[in-house]
N, CA, C and O of each residue as an XYZ file, in Angstrom:
384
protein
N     -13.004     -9.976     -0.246
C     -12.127    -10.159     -1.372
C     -10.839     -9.387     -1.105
O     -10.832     -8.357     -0.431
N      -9.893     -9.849     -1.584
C      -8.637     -9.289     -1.387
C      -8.209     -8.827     -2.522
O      -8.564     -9.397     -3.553
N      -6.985     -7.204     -2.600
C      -7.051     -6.237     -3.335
C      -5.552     -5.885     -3.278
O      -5.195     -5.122     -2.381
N      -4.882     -6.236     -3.913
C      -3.530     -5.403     -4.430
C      -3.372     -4.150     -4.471
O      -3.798     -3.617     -5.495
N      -2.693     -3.192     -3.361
C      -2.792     -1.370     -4.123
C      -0.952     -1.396     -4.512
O      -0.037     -1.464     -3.692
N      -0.864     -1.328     -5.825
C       0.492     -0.776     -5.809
C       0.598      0.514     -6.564
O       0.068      0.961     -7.581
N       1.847      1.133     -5.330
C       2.052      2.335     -5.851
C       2.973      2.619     -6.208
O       3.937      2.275     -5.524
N       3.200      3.311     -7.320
C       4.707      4.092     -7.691
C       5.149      5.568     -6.783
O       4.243      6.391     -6.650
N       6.043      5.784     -6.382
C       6.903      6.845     -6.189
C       6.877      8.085     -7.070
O       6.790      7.651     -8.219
N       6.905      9.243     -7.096
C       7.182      9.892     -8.565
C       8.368     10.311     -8.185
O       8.747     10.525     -7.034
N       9.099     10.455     -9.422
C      10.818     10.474     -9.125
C      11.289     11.917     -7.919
O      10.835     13.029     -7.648
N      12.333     11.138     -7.523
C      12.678     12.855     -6.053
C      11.369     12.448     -4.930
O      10.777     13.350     -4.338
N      11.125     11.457     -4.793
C       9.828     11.587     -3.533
C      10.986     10.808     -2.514
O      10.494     11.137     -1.435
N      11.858     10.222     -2.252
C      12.498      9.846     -1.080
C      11.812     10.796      0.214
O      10.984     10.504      1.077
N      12.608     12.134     -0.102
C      12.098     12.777      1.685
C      10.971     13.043      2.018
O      10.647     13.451      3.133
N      10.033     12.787      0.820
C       8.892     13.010      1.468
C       8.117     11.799      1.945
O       7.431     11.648      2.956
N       8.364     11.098      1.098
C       8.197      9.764      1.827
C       8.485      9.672      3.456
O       7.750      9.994      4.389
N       9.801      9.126      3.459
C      10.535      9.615      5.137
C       9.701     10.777      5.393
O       8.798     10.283      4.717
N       9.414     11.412      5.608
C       8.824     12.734      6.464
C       7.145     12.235      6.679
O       6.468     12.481      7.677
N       6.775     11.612      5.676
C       5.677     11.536      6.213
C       5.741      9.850      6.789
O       4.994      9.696      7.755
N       6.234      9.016      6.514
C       6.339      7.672      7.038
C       5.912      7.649      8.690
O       5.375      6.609      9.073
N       6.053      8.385      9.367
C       5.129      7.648     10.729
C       3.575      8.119     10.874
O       2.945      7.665     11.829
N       3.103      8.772     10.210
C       1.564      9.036      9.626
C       1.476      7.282      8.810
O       0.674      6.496      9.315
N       1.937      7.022      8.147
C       1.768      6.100      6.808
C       1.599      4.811      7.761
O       0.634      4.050      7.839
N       2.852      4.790      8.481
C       2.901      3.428      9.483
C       1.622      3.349     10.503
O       0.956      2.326     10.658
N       1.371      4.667     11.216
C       0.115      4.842     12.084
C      -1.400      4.337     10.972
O      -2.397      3.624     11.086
N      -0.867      5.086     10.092
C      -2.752      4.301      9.137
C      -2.566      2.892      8.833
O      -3.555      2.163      8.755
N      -1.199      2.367      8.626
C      -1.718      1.018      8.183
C      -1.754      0.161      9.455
O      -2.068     -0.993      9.165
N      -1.571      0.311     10.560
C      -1.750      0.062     11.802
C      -3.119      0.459     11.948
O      -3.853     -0.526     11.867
N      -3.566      1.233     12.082
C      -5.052      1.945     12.329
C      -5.920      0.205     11.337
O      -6.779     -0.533     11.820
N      -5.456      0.122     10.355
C      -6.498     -0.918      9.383
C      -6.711     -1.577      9.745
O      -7.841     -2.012      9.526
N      -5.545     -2.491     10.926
C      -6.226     -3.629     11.656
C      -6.085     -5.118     10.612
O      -5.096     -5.433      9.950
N      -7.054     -5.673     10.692
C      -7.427     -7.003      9.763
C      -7.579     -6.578      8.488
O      -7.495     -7.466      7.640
N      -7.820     -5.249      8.028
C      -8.165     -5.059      7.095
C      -7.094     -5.494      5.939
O      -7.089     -6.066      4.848
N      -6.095     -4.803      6.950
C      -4.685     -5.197      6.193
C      -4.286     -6.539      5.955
O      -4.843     -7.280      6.765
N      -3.590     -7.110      5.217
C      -3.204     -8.664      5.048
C      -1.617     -8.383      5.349
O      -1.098     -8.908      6.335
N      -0.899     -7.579      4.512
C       0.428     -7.553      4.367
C       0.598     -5.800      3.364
O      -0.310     -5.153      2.841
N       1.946     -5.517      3.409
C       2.614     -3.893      3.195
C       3.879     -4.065      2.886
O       4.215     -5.130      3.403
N       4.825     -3.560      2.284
C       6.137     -2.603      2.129
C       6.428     -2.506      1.170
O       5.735     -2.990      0.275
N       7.697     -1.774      0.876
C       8.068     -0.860     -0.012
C       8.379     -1.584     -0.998
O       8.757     -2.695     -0.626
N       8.391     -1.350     -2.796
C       9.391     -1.476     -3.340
C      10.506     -1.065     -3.219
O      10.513     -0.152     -2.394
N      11.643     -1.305     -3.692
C      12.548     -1.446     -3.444
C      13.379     -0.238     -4.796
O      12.639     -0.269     -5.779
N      14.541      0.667     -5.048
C      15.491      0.405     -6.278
C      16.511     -0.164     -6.261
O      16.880     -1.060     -5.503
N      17.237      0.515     -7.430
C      18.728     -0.308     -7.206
C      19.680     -0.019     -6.216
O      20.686     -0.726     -6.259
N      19.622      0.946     -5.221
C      20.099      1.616     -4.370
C      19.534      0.985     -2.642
O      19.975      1.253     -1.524
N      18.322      0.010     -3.113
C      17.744     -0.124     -2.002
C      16.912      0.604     -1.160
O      16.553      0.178     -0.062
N      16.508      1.946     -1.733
C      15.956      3.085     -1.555
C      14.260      2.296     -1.789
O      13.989      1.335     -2.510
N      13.393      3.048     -0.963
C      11.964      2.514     -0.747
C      11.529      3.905     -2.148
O      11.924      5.071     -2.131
N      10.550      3.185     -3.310
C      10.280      3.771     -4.441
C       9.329      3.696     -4.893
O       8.873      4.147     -5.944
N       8.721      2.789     -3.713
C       6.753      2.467     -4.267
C       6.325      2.115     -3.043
O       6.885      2.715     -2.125
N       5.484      1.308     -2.737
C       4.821      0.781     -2.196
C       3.641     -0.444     -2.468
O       2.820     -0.089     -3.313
N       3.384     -1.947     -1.856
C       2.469     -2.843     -1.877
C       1.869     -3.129     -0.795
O       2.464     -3.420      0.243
N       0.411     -3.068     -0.942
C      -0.267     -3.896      0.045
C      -1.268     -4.643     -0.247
O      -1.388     -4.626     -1.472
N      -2.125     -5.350      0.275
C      -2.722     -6.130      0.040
C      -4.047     -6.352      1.310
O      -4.151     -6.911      2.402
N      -5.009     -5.450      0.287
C      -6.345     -5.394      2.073
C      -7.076     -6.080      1.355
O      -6.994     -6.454      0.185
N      -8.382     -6.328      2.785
C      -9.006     -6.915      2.470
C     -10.315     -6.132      2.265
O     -10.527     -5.449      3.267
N     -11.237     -5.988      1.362
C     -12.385     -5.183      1.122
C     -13.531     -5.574      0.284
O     -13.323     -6.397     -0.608
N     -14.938     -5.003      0.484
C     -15.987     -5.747     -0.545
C     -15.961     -5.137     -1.891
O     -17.053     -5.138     -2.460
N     -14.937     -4.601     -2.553
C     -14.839     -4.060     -3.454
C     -13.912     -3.220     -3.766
O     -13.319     -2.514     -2.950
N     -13.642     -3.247     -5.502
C     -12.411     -2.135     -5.901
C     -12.405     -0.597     -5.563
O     -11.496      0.230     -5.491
N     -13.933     -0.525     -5.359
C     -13.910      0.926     -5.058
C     -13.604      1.359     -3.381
O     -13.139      2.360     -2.834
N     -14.127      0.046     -2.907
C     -14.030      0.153     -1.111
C     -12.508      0.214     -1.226
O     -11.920      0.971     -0.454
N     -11.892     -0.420     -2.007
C      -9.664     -0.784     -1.687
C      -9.227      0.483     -2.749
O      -8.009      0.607     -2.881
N     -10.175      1.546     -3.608
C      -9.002      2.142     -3.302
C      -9.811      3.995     -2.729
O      -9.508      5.115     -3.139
N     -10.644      3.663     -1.898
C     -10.831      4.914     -1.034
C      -9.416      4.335      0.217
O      -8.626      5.189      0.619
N      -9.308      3.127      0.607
C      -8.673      2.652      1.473
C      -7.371      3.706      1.007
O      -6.881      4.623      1.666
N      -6.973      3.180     -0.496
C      -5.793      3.557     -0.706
C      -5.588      4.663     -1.078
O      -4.387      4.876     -1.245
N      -6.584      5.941     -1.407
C      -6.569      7.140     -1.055
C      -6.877      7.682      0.524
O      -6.900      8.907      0.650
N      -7.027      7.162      1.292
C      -6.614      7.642      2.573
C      -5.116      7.793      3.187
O      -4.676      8.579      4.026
N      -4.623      6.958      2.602
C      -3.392      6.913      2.804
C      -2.753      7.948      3.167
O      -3.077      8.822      2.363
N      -1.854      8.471      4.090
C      -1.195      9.371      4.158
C      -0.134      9.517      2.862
O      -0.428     10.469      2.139
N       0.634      9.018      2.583
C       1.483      8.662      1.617
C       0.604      9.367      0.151
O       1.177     10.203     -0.548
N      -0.671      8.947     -0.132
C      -1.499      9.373     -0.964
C      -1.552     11.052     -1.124
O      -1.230     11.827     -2.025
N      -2.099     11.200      0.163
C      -2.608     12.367      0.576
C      -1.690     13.374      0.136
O      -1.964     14.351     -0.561
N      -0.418     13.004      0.673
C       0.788     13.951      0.355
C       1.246     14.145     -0.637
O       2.293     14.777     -0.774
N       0.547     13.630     -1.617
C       1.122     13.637     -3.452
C       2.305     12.783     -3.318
O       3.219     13.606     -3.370
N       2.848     11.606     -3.174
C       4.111     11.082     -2.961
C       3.728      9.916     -4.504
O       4.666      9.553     -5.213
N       2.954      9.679     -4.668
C       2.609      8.688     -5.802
C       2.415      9.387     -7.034
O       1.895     10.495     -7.160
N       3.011      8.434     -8.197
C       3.091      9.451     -9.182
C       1.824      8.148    -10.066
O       1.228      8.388    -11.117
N       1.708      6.754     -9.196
C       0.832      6.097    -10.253
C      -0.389      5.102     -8.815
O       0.167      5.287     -7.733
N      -1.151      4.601     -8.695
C      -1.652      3.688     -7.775
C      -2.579      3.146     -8.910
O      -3.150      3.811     -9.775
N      -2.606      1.690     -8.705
C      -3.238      0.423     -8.908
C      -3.717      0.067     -8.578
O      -3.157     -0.015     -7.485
N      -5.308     -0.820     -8.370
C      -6.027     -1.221     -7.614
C      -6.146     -2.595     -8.310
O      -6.506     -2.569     -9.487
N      -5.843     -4.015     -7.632
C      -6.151     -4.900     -8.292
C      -6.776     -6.048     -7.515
O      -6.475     -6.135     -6.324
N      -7.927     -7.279     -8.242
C      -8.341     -7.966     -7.204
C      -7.088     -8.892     -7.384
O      -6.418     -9.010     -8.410
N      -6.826     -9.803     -5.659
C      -6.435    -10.318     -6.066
C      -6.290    -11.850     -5.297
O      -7.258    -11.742     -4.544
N      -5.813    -12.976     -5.044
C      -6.168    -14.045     -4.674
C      -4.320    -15.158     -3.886
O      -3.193    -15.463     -4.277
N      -5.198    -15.314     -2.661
C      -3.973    -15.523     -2.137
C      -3.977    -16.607     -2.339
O      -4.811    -17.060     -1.556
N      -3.426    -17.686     -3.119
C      -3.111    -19.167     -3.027
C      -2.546    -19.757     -2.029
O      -3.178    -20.292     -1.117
N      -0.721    -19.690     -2.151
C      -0.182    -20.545     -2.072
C       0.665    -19.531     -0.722
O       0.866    -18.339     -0.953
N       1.119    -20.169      0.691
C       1.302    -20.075      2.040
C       0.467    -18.552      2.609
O       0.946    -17.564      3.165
N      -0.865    -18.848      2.225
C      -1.763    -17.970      3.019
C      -1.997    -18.786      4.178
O      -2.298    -19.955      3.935
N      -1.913    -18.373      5.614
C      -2.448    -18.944      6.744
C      -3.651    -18.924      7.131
O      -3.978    -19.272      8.265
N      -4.490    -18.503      6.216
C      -5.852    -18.758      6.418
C      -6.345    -19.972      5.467
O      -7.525    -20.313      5.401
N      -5.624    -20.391      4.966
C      -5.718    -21.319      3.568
C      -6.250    -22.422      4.637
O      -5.749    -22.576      5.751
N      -7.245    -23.096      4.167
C      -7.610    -25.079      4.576
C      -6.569    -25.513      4.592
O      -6.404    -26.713      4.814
């Protein structure tokens, strides 16, 4: 089943974000297949202020130990995370 983690930023996390970002990039690399797809929200500045991904796991609790491993997690950089199921319709390449 596939699992939505979105995360919020808590306000002032820019550098820590950046500082820890090649830990963050190395784990979601490390996931492999697990992963479907990743990146940042966005603000009005264009500044990265959250984060989305979308794994694949047998459960909400399996997607969000995923998403407490996170480096990004780890480092207190999130001020909110979401765990949601969720369902890829329309231009999934695994689709029939």
């Amino acid at each position: 089943m596939l699992f939505a983690i979105l995360c919020d930023d808590k306000a002032g996390g820019l550098d820590l974000r950046m500082s820890t970002r090649p830990e963050h990039v190395a784990f979601l690399t490390g996931l492999g297949a697990t992963l479907k797809f990743a990146g940042p929200f966005l603000d009005g500045s264009q500044n990265p202020c959250g984060s989305m991904l979308v794994v694949e796991a047998d459960s909400a609790d399996a997607a969000r130990a995923i998403a407490a491993e996170d480096p990004y997690a780890k480092a207190g950089l999130f001020e909110a995370t979401e765990v949601r199921a969720w369902r890829w319709t329309i231009n999934n390449p695994e689709a029939p």
